[in-house]
C-alpha atoms as an extended CHARMM CRD file, in Angstrom:
* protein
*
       116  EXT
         1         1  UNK       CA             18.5080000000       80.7440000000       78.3640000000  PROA      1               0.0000000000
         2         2  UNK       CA             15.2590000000       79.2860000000       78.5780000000  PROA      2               0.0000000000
         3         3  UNK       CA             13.3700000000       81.9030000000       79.0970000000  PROA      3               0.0000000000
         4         4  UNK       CA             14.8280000000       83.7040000000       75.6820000000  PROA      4               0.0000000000
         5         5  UNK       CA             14.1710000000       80.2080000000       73.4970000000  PROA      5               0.0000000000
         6         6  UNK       CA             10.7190000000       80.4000000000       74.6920000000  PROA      6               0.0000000000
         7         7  UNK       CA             10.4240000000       83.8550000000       74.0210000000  PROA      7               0.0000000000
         8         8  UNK       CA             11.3320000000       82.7790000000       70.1940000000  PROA      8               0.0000000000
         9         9  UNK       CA              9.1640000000       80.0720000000       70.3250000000  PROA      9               0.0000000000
        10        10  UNK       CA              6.0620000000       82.2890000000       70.9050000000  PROA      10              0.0000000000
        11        11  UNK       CA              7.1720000000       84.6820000000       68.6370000000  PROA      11              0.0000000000
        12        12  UNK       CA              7.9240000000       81.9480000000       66.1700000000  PROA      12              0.0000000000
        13        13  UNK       CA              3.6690000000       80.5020000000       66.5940000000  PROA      13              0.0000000000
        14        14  UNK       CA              2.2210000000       83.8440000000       66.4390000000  PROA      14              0.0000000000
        15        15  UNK       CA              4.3040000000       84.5520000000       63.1570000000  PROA      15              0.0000000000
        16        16  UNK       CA              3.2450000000       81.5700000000       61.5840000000  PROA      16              0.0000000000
        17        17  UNK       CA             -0.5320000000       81.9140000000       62.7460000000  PROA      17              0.0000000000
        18        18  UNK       CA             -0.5140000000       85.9100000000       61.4310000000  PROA      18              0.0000000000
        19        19  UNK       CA              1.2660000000       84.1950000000       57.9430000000  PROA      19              0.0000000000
        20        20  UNK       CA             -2.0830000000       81.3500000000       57.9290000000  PROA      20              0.0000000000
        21        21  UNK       CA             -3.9670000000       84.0720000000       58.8410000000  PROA      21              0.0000000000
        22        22  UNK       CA             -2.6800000000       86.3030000000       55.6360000000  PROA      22              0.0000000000
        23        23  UNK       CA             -2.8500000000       83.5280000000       53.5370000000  PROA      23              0.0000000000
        24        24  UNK       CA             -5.9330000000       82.3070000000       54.1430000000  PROA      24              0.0000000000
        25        25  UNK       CA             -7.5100000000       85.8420000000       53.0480000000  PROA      25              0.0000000000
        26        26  UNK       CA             -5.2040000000       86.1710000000       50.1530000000  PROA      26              0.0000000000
        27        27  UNK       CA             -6.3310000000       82.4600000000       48.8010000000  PROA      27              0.0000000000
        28        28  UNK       CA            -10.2870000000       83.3460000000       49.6420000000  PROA      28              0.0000000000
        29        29  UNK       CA            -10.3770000000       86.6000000000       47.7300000000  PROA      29              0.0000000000
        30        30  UNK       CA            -12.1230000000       89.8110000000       49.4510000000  PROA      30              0.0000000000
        31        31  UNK       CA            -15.3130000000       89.1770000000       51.6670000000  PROA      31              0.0000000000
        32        32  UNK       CA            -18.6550000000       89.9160000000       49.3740000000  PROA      32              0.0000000000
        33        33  UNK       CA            -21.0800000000       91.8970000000       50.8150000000  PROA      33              0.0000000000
        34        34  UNK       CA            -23.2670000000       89.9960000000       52.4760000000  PROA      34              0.0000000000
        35        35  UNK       CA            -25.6800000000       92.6970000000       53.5040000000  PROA      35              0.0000000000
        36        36  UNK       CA            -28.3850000000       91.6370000000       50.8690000000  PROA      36              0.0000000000
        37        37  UNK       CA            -28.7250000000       87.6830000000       51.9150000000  PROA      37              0.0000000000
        38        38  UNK       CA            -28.3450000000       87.1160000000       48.1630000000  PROA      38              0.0000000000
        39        39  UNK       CA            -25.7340000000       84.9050000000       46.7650000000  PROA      39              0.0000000000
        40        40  UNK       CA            -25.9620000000       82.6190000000       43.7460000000  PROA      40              0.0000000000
        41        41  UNK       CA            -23.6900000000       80.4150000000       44.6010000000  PROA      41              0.0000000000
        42        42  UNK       CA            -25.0620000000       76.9280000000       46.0460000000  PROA      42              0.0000000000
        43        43  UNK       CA            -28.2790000000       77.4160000000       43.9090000000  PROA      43              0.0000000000
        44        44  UNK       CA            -28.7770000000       74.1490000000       41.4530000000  PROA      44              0.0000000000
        45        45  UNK       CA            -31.7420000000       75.5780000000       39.1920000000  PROA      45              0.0000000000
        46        46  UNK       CA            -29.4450000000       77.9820000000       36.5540000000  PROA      46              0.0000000000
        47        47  UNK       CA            -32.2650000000       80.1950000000       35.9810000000  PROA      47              0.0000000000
        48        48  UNK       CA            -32.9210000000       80.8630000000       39.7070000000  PROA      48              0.0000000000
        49        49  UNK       CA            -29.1340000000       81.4820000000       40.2070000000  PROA      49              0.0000000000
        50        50  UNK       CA            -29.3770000000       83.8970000000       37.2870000000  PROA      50              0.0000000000
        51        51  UNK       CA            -32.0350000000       85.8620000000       38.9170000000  PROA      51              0.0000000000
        52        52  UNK       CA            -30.3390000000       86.0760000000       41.7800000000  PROA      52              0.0000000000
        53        53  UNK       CA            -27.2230000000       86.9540000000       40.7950000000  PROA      53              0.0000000000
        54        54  UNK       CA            -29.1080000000       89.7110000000       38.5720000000  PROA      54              0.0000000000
        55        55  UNK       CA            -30.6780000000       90.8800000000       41.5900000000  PROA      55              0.0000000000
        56        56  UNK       CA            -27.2330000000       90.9380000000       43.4580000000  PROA      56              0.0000000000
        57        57  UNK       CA            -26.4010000000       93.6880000000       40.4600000000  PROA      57              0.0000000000
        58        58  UNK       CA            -29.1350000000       95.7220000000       40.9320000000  PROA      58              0.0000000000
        59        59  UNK       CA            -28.7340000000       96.1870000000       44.4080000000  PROA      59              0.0000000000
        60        60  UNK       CA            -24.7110000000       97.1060000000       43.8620000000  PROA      60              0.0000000000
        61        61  UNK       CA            -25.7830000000       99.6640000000       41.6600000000  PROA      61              0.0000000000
        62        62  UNK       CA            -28.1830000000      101.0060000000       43.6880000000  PROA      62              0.0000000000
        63        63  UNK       CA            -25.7340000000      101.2480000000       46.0070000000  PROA      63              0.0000000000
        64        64  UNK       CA            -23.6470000000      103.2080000000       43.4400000000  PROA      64              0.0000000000
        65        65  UNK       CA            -26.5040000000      105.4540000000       43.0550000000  PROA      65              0.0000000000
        66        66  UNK       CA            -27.2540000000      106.1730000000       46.2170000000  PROA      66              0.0000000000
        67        67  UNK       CA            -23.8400000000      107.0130000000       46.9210000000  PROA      67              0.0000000000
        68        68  UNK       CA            -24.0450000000      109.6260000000       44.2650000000  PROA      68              0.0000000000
        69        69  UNK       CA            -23.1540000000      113.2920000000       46.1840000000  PROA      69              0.0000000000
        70        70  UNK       CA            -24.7130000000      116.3740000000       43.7500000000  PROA      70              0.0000000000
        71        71  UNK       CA            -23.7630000000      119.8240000000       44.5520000000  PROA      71              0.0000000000
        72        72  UNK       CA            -26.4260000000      121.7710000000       44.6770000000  PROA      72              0.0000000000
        73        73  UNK       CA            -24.3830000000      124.8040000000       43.6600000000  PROA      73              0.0000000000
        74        74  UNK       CA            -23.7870000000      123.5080000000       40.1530000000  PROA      74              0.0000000000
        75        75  UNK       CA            -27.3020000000      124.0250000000       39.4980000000  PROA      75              0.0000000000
        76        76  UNK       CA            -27.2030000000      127.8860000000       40.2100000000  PROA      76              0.0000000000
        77        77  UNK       CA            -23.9860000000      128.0510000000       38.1200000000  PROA      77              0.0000000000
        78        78  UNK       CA            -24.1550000000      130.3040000000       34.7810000000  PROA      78              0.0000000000
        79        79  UNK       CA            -23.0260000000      127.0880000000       32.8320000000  PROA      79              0.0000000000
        80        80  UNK       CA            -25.5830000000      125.2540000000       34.0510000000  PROA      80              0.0000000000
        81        81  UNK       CA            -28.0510000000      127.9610000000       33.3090000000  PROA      81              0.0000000000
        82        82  UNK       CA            -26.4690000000      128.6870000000       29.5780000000  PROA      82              0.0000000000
        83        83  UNK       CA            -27.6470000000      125.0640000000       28.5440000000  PROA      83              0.0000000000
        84        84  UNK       CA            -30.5250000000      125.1520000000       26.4210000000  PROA      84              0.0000000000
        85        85  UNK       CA            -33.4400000000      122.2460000000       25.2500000000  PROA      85              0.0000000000
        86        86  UNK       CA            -32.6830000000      121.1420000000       21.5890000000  PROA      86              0.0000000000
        87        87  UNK       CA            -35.8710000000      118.7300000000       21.4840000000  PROA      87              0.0000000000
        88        88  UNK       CA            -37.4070000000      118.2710000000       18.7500000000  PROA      88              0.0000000000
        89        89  UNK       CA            -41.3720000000      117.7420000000       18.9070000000  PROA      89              0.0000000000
        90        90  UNK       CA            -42.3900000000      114.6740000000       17.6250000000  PROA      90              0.0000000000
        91        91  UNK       CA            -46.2960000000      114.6060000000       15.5970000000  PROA      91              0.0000000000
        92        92  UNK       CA            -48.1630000000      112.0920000000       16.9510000000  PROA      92              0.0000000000
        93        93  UNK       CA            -48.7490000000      109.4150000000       14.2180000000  PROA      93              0.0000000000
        94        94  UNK       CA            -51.4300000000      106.8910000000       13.6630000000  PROA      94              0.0000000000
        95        95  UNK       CA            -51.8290000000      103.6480000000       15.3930000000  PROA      95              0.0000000000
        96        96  UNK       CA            -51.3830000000      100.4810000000       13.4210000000  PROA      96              0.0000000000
        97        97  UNK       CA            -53.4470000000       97.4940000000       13.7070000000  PROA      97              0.0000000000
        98        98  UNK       CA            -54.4940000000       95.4920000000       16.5110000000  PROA      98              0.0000000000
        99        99  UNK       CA            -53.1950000000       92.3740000000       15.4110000000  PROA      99              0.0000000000
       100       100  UNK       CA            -50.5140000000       92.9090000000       12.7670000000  PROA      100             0.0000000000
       101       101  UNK       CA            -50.6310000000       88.8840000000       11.7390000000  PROA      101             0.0000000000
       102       102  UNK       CA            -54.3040000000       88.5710000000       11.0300000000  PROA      102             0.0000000000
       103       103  UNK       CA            -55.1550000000       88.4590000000        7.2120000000  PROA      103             0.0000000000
       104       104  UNK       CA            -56.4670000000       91.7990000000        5.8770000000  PROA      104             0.0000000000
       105       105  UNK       CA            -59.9670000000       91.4030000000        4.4610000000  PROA      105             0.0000000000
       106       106  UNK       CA            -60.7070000000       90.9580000000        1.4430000000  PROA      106             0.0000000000
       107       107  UNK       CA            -56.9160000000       89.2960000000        0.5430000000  PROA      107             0.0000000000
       108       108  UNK       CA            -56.3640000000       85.8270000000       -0.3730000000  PROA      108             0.0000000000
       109       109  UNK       CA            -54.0170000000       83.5970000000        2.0790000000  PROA      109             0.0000000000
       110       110  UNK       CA            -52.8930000000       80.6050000000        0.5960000000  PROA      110             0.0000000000
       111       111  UNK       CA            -51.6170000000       77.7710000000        2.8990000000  PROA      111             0.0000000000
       112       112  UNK       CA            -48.1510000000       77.7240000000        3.2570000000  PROA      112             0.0000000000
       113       113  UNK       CA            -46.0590000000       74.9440000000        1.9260000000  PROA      113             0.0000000000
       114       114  UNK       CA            -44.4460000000       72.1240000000        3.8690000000  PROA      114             0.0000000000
       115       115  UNK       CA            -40.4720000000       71.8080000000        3.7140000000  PROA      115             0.0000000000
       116       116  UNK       CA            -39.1980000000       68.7120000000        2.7940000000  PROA      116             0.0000000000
C-alpha cells in the first residue's frame, strides 16, 4: 500500500508543477522575439521608447518581407504578360521660388498687428 500512495503522490507533484507550469505561460502571454535585443519596455525617456519600439516594427516587417516566396513562373504566365503600362507622362513644370516667405520685390509688407 505504500508503495501505490507514493506512486499518487508523485503523480499528484508533477501534475500540479505541469498545471504552474501551464499557467505561468498562459498568465505571461507568448514569448516576444527577442532576436533583435530591442524592447521598449524598461526605457524611461518616451521618445527613446518610441524609437525603439518603431524600430521593433520595422524589423517585424522586414521579417514579413523577407519571408515573402514569389514564383518565378507567374512572371512567364500569359496574364502576367497581357498587363499593360497605363502611365501617364507628366511635363515637367517650373520651379517655384527659393524661399516662398520672403517678400516679393517691389510689394509693400506692412507689420502685422498684435492680438490683444
Amino acid at each position: 500500500m505504500q508503495t501505490k500512495s507514493s506512486k499518487n503522490t508523485i503523480i499528484t507533484i508533477i501534475i500540479v508543477i505541469i498545471m504552474a507550469i501551464g499557467g505561468y505561460f498562459y498568465f505571461t502571454g507568448e514569448p516576444q522575439d527577442s532576436s533583435s535585443g530591442l524592447t521598449s519596455e524598461g526605457i524611461s525617456d518616451p521618445q527613446v521608447a518610441q524609437q525603439v519600439a518603431s524600430a521593433d516594427r520595422i524589423l517585424s516587417l522586414l521579417n514579413q518581407v523577407n519571408s515573402i516566396n514569389i514564383d518565378p513562373e507567374f512572371f512567364k504566365s500569359t496574364v502576367f504578360r497581357s498587363l499593360f503600362d497605363r502611365a501617364v507622362n507628366v511635363p515637367e513644370q517650373p520651379v517655384g521660388r527659393k524661399n516662398p516667405f520672403v517678400p516679393i520685390p517691389g510689394t509693400f509688407v506692412s507689420e502685422p498687428t498684435p492680438v490683444r
